[in-house]
KEGU-780939 format. One record per residue (C-alpha): residue in three letters; x, z, y. Coordinates in steps of 0.02 Angstrom, whole numbers. Example, Ala and Ser with C-alpha at 12.3 -4.5 7.8 and 13.67 -1.06 7.14 Angstrom:
<sites>
<site><resn>ALA</resn><c1>615</c1><c3>390</c3><c2>-225</c2></site>
<site><resn>SER</resn><c1>684</c1><c3>357</c3><c2>-53</c2></site>
</sites>
This chain:
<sites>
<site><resn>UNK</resn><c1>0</c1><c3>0</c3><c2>0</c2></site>
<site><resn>UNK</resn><c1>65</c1><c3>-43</c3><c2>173</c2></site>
<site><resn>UNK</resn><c1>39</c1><c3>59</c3><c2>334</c2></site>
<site><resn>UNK</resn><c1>-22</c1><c3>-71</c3><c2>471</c2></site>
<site><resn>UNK</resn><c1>58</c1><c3>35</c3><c2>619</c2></site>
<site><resn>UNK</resn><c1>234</c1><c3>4</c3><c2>539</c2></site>
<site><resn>UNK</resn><c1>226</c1><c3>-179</c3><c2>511</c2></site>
<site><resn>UNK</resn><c1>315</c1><c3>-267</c3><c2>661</c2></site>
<site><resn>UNK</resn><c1>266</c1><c3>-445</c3><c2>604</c2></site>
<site><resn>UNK</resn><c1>270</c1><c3>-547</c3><c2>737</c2></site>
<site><resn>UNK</resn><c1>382</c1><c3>-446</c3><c2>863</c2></site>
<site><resn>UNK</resn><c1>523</c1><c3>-486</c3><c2>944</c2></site>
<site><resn>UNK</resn><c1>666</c1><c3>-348</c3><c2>955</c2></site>
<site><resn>UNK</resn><c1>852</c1><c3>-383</c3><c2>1026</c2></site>
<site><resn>UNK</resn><c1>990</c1><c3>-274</c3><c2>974</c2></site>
<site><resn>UNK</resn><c1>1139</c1><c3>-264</c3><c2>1085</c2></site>
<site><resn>UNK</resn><c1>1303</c1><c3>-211</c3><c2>976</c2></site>
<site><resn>UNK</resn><c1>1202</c1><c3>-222</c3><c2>795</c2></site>
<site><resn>UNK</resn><c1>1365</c1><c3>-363</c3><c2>715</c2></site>
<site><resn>UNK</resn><c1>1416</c1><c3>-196</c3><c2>626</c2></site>
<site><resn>UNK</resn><c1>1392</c1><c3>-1</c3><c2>571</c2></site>
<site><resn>UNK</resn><c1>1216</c1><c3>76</c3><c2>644</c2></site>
<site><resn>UNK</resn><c1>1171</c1><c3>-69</c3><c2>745</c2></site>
<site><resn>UNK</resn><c1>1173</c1><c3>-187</c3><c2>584</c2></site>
<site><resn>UNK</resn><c1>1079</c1><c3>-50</c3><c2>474</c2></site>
<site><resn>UNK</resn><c1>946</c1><c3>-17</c3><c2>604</c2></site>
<site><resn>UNK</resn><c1>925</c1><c3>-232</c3><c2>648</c2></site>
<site><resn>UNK</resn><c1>913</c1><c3>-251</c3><c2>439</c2></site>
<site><resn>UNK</resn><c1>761</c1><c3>-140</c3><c2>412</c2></site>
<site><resn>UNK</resn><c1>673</c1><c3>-193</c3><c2>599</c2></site>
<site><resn>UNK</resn><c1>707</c1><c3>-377</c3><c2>524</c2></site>
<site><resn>UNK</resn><c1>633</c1><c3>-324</c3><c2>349</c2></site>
<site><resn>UNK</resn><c1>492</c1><c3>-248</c3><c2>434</c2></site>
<site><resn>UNK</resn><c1>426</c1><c3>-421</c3><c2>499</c2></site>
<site><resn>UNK</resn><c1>517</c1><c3>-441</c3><c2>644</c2></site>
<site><resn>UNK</resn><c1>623</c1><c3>-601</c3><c2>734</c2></site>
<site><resn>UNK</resn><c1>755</c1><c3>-511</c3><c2>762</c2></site>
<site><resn>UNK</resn><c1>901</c1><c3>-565</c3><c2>903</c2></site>
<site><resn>UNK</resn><c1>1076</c1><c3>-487</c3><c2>876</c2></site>
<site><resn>UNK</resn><c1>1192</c1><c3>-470</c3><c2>1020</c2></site>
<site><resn>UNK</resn><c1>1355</c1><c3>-430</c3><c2>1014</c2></site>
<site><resn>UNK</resn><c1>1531</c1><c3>-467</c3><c2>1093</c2></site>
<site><resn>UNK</resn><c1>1584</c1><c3>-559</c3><c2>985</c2></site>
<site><resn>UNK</resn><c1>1468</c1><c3>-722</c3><c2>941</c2></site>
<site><resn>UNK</resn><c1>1566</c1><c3>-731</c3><c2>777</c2></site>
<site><resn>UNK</resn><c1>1525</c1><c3>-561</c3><c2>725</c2></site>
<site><resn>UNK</resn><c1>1348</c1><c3>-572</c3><c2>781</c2></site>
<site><resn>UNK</resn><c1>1325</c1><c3>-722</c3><c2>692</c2></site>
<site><resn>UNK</resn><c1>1380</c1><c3>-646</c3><c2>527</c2></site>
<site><resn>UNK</resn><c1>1268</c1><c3>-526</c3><c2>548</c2></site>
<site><resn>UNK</resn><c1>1126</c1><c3>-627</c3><c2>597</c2></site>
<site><resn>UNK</resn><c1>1182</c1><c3>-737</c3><c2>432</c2></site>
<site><resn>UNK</resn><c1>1154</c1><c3>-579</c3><c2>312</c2></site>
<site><resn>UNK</resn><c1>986</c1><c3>-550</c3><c2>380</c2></site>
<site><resn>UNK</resn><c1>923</c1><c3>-742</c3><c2>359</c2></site>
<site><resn>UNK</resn><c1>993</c1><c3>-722</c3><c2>180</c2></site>
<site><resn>UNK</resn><c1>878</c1><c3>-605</c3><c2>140</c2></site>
<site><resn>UNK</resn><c1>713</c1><c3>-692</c3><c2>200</c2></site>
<site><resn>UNK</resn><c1>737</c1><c3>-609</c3><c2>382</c2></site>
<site><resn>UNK</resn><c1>726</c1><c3>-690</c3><c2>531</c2></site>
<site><resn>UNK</resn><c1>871</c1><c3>-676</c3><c2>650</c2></site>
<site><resn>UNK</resn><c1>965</c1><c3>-775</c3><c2>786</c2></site>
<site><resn>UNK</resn><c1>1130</c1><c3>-709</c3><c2>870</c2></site>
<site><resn>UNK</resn><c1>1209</c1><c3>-709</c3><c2>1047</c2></site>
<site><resn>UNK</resn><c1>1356</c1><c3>-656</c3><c2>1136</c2></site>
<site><resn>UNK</resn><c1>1355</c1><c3>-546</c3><c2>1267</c2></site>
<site><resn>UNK</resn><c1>1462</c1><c3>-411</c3><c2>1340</c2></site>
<site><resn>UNK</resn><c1>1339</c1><c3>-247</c3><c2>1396</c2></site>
<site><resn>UNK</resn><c1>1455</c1><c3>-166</c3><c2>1489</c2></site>
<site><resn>UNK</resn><c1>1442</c1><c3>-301</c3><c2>1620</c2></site>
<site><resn>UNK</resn><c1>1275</c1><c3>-305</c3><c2>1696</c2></site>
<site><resn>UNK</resn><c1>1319</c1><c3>-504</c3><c2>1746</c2></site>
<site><resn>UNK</resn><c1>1315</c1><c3>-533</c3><c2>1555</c2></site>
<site><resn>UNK</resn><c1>1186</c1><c3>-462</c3><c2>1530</c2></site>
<site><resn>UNK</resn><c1>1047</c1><c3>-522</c3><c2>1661</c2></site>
<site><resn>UNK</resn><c1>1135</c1><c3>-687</c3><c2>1577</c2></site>
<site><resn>UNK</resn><c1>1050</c1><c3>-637</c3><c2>1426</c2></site>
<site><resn>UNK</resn><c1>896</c1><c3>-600</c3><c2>1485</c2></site>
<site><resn>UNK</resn><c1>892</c1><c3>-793</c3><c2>1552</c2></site>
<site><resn>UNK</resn><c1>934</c1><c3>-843</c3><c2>1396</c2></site>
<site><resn>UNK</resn><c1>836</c1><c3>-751</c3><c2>1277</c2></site>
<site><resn>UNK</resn><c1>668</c1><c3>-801</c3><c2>1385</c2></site>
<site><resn>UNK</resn><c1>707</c1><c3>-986</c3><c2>1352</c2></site>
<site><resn>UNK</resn><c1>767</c1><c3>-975</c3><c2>1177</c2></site>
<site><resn>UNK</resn><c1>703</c1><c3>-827</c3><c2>1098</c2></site>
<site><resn>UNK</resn><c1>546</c1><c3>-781</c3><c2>1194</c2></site>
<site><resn>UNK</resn><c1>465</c1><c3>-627</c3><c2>1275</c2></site>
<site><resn>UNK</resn><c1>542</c1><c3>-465</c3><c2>1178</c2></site>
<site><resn>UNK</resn><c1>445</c1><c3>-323</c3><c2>1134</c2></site>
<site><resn>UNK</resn><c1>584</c1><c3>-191</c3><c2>1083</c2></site>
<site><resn>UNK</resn><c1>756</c1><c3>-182</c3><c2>1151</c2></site>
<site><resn>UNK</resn><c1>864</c1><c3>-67</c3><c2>1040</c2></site>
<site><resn>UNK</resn><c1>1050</c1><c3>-17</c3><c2>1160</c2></site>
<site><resn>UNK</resn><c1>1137</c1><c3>3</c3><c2>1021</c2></site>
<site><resn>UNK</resn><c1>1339</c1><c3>-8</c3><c2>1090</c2></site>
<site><resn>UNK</resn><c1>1473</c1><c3>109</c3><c2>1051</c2></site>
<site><resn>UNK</resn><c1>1657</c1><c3>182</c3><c2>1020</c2></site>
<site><resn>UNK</resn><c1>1775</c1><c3>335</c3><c2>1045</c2></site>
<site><resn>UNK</resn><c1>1950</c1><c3>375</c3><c2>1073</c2></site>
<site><resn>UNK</resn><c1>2029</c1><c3>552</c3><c2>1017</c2></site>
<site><resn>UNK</resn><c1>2115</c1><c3>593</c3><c2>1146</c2></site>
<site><resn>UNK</resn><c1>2156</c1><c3>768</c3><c2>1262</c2></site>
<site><resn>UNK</resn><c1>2086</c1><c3>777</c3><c2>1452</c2></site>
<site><resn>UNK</resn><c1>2272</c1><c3>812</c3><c2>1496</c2></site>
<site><resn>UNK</resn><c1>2433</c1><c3>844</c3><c2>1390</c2></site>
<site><resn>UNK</resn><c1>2445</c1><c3>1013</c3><c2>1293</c2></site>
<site><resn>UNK</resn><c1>2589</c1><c3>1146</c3><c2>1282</c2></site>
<site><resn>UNK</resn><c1>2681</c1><c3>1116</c3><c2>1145</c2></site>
<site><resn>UNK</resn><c1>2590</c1><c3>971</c3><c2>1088</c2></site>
<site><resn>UNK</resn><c1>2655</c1><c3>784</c3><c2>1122</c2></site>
<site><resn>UNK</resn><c1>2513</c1><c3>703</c3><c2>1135</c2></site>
<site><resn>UNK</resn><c1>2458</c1><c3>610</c3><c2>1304</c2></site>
<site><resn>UNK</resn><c1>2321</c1><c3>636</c3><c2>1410</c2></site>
<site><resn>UNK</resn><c1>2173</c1><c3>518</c3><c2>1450</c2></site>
<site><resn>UNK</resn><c1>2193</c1><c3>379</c3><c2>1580</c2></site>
<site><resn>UNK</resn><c1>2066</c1><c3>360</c3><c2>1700</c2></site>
<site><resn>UNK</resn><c1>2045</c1><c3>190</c3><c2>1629</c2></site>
<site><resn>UNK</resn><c1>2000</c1><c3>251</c3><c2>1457</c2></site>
<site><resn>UNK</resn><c1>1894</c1><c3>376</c3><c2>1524</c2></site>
<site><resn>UNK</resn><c1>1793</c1><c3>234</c3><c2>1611</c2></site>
<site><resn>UNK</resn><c1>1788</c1><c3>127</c3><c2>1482</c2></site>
<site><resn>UNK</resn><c1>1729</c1><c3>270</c3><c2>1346</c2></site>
<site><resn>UNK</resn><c1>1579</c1><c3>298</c3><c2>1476</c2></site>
<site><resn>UNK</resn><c1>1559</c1><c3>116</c3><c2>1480</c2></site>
<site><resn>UNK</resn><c1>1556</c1><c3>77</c3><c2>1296</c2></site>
<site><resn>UNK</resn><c1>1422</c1><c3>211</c3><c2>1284</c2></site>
<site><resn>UNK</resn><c1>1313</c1><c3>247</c3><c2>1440</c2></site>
<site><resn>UNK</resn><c1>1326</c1><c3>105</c3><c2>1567</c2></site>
<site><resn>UNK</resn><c1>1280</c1><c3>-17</c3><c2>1422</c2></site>
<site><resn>UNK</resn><c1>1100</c1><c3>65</c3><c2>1416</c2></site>
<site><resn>UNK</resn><c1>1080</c1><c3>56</c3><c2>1595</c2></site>
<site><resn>UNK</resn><c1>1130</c1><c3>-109</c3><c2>1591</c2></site>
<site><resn>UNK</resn><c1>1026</c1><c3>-171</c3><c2>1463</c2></site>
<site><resn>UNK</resn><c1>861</c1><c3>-77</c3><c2>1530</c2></site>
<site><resn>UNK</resn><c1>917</c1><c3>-168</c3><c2>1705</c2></site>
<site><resn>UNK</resn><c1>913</c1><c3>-323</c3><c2>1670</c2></site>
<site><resn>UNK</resn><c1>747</c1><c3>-318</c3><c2>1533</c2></site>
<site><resn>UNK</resn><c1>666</c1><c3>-188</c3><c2>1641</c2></site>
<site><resn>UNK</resn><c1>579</c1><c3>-306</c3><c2>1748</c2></site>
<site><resn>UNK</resn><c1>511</c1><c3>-401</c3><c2>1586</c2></site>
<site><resn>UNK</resn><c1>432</c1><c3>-231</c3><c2>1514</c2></site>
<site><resn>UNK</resn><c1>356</c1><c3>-169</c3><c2>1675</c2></site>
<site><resn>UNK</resn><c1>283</c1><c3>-343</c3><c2>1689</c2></site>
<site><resn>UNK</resn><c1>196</c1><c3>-356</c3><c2>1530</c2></site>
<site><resn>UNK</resn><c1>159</c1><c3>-161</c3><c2>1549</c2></site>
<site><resn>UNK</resn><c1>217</c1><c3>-149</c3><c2>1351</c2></site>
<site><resn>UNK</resn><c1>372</c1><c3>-136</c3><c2>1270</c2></site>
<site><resn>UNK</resn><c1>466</c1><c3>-13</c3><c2>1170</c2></site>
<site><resn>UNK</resn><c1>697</c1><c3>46</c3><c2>1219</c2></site>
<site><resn>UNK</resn><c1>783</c1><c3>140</c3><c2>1106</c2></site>
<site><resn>UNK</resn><c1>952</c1><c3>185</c3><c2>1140</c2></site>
<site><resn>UNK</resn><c1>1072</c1><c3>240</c3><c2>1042</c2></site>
<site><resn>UNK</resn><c1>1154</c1><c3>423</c3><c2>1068</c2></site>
<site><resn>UNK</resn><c1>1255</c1><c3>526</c3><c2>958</c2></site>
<site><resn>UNK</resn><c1>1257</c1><c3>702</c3><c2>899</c2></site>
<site><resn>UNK</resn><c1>1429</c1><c3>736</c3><c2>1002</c2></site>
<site><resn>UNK</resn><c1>1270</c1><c3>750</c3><c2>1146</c2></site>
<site><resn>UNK</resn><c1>1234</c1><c3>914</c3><c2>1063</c2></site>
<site><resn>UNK</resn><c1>1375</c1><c3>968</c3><c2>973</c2></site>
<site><resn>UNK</resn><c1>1538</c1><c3>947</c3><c2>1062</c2></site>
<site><resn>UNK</resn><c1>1714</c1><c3>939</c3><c2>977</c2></site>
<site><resn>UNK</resn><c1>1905</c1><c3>944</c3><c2>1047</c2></site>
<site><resn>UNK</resn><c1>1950</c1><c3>777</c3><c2>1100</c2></site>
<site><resn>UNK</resn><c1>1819</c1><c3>690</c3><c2>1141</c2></site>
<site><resn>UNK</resn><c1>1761</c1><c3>731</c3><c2>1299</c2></site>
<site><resn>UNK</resn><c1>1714</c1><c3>559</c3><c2>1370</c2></site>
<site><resn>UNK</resn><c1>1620</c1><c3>525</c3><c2>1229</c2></site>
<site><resn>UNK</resn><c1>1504</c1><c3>671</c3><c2>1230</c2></site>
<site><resn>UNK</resn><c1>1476</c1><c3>653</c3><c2>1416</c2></site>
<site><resn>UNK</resn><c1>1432</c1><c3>490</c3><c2>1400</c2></site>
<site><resn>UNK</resn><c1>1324</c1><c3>509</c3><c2>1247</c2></site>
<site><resn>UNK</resn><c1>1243</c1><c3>672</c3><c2>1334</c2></site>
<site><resn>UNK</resn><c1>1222</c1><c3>558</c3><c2>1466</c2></site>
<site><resn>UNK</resn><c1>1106</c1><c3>430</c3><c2>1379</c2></site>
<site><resn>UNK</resn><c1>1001</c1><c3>574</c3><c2>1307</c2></site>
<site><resn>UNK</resn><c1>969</c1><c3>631</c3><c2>1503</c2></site>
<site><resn>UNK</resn><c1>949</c1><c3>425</c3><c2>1558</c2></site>
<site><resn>UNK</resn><c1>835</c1><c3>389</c3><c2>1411</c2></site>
<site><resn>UNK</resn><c1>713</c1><c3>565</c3><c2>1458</c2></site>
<site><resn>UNK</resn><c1>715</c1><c3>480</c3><c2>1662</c2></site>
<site><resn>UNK</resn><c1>680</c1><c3>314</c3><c2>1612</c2></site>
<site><resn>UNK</resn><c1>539</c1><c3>369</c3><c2>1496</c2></site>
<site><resn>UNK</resn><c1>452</c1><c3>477</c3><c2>1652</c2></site>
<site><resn>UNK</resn><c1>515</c1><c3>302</c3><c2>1771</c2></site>
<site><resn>UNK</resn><c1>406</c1><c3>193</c3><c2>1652</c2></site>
<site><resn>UNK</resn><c1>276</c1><c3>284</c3><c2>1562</c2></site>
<site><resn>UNK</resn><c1>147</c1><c3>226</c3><c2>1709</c2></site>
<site><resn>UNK</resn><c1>191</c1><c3>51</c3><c2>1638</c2></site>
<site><resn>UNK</resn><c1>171</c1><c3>112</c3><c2>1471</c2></site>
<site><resn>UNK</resn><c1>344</c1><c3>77</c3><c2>1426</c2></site>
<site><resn>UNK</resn><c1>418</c1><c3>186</c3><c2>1293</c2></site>
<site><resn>UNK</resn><c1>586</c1><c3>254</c3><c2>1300</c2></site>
<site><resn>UNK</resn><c1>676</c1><c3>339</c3><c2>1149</c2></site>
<site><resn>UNK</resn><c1>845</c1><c3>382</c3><c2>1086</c2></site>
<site><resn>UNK</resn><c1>919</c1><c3>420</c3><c2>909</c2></site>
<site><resn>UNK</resn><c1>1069</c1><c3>528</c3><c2>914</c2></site>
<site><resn>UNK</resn><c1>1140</c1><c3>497</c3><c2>731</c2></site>
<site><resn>UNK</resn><c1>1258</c1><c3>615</c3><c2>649</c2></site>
<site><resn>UNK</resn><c1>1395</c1><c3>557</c3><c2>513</c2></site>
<site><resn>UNK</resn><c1>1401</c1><c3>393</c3><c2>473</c2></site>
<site><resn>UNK</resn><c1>1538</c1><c3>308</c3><c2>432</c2></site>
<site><resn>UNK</resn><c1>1537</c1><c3>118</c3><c2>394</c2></site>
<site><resn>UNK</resn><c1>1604</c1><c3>74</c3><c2>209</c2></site>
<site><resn>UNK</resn><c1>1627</c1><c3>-92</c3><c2>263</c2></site>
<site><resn>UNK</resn><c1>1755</c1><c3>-36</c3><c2>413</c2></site>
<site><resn>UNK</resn><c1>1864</c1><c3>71</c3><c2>306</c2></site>
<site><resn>UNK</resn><c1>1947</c1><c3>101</c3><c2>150</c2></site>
<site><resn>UNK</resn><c1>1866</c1><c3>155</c3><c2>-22</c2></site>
<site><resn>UNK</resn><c1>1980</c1><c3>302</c3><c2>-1</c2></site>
<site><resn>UNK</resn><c1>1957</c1><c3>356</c3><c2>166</c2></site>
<site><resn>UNK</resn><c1>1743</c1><c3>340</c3><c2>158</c2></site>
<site><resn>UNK</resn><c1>1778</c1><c3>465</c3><c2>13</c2></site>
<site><resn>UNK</resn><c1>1878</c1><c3>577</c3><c2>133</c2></site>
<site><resn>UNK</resn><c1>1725</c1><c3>577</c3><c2>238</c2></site>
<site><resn>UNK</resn><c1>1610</c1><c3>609</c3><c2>95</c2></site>
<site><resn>UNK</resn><c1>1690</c1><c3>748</c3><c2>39</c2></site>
<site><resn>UNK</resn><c1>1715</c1><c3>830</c3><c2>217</c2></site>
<site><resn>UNK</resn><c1>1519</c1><c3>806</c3><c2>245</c2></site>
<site><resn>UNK</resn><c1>1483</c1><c3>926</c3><c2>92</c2></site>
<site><resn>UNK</resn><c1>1566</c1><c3>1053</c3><c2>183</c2></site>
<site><resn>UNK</resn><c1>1511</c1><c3>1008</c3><c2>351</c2></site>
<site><resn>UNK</resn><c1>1363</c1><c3>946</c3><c2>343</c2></site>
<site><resn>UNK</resn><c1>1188</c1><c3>1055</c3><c2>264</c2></site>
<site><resn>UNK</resn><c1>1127</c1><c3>920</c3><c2>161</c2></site>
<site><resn>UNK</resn><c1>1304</c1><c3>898</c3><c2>92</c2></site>
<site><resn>UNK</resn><c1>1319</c1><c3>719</c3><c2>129</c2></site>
<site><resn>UNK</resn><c1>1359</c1><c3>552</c3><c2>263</c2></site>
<site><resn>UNK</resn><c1>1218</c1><c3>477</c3><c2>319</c2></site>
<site><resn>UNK</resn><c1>1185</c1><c3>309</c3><c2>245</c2></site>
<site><resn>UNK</resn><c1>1151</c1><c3>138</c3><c2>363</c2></site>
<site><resn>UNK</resn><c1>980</c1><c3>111</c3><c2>322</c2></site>
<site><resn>UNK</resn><c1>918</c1><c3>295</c3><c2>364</c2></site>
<site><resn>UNK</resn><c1>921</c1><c3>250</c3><c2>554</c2></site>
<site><resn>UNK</resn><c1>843</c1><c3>110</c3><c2>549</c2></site>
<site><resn>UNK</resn><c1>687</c1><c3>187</c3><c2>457</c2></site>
<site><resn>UNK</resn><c1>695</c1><c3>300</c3><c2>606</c2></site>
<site><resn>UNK</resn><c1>701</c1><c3>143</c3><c2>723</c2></site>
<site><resn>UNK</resn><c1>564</c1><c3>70</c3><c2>640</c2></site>
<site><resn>UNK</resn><c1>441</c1><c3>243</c3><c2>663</c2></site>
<site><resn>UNK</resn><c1>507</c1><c3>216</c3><c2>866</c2></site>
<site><resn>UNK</resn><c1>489</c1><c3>38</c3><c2>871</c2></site>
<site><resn>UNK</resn><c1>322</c1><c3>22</c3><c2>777</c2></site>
<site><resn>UNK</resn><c1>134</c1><c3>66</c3><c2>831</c2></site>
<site><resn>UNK</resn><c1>168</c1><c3>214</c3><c2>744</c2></site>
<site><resn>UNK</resn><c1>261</c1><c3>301</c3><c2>877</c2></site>
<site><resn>UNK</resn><c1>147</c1><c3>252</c3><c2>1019</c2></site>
<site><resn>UNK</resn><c1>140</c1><c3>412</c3><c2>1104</c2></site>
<site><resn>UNK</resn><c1>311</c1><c3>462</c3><c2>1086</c2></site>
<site><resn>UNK</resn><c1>423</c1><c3>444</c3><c2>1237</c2></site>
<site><resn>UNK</resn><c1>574</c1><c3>515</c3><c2>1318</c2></site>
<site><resn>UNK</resn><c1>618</c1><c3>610</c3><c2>1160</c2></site>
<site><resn>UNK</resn><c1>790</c1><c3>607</c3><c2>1052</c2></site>
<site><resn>UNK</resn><c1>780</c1><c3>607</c3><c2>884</c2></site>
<site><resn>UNK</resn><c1>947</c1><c3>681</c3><c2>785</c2></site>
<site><resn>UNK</resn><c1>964</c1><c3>608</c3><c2>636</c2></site>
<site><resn>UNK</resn><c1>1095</c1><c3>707</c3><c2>551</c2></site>
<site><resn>UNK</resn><c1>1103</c1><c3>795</c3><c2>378</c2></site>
<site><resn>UNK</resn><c1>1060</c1><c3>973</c3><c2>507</c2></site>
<site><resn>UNK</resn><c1>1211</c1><c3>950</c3><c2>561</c2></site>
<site><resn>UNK</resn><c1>1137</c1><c3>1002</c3><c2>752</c2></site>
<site><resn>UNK</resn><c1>1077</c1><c3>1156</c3><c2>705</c2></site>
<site><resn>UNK</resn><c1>1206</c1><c3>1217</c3><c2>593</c2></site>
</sites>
């Protein structure tokens, strides 16, 4: 039996940074859910591929290049996806990356501090590609007066760690840009959303050896004993993008073994 409020048949959802890792998984199960699915990513190449794996399946999915942390590229986009594409009813901001690195250099400890330049980009990479992707399609949702963002946080929002302080501002950030946006555009009745996800490493962008590293750290670690697996958020992206989470706005949902509230 199928749940009509969960079937996207028919919608159109672009992903910005789904070519790999939690993008990928969460553009797979929107795509197997019904919908034409449009996979941006800096790499054409990459997004292709992953568009490719998708259409392999019996999905439909298309793929574009685009770099979010330029706002330029991105209102590019927007032009292009109108002619090509169509009108899109979900946008999922789904960029990101970290460094490990000190504010400033330790006592007895050789590492370097971080360059103003990496902190900018970290924020980048992380924060102003939301805001640049709800720039440039914001005009298209509050137009139709419909549409569903999601953006993509992290559980370093919540639960900080030693050397990775532009990260978790930037991801705290998003939670705090996704709750304004929601109030901004809830007249409109726009939905805005994030999923902060917890462990998940990507088997395909490591070795056998090191995902079992992880694995083993997360019984320890994590409550349910375990790394979170692809597919996991995109069955939460699916409850957010669907009919199914029509009055749900300006939340985050953590999505992370209880690793938050350990």
């Amino acid at each position: 039996m199928s749940i009509a409020e969960f079937d996207l048949t028919g919608r159109k959802i672009l992903l910005v940074g789904a070519s790999r890792g939690i993008g990928q998984g969460i553009a797979e199960v929107l795509a197997e859910a019904g919908a034409d699915v449009a996979i941006a990513s800096l790499s054409l190449k990459s997004a292709a591929a992953a568009a490719s794996k998708i259409v392999s399946t019996g999905g439909r999915a298309v793929a574009y290049a685009a770099d979010a942390t330029r706002y330029a590229d991105m209102e590019h986009l927007a032009a292009t996806l109108r002619d090509s594409f169509g009108p899109i009813d979900v946008l999922v901001n789904c960029v990101g990356d970290s460094i490990g690195k000190p504010l400033v250099p330790r006592p007895g400890q050789t590492e370097q501090g971080m360059s103003e330049a990496e902190w900018r980009s970290i924020l980048d990479i992380n924060l102003t590609q939301s805001f640049n992707g709800c720039k440039a399609f914001g005009p298209h949702f509050l137009q139709r007066q419909r549409g569903v963002i999601i953006n993509v946080s992290g559980i370093a929002a919540f639960r900080v760690s030693p050397l990775r302080s532009a990260y978790a501002a930037a991801k705290a950030g998003v939670v705090s840009f996704t709750e304004s946006m929601a109030m901004e555009w809830a007249p409109y009745q726009v939905r805005v959303n994030s999923i902060a996800p917890g462990l998940f490493p990507d088997p395909l962008q490591m070795s056998a050896e090191d995902f079992d590293k992880r694995m083993a750290q997360a019984k320890t670690r994590v409550p349910l004993g375990r790394v979170g697996r692809m597919r996991e958020v995109g069955l939460l992206a699916l409850y957010l993008a669907s009919d199914a989470s029509e009055y749900v706005t300006g939340q985050t949902w953590c999505i992370d073994g209880g690793l938050s509230v350990a």
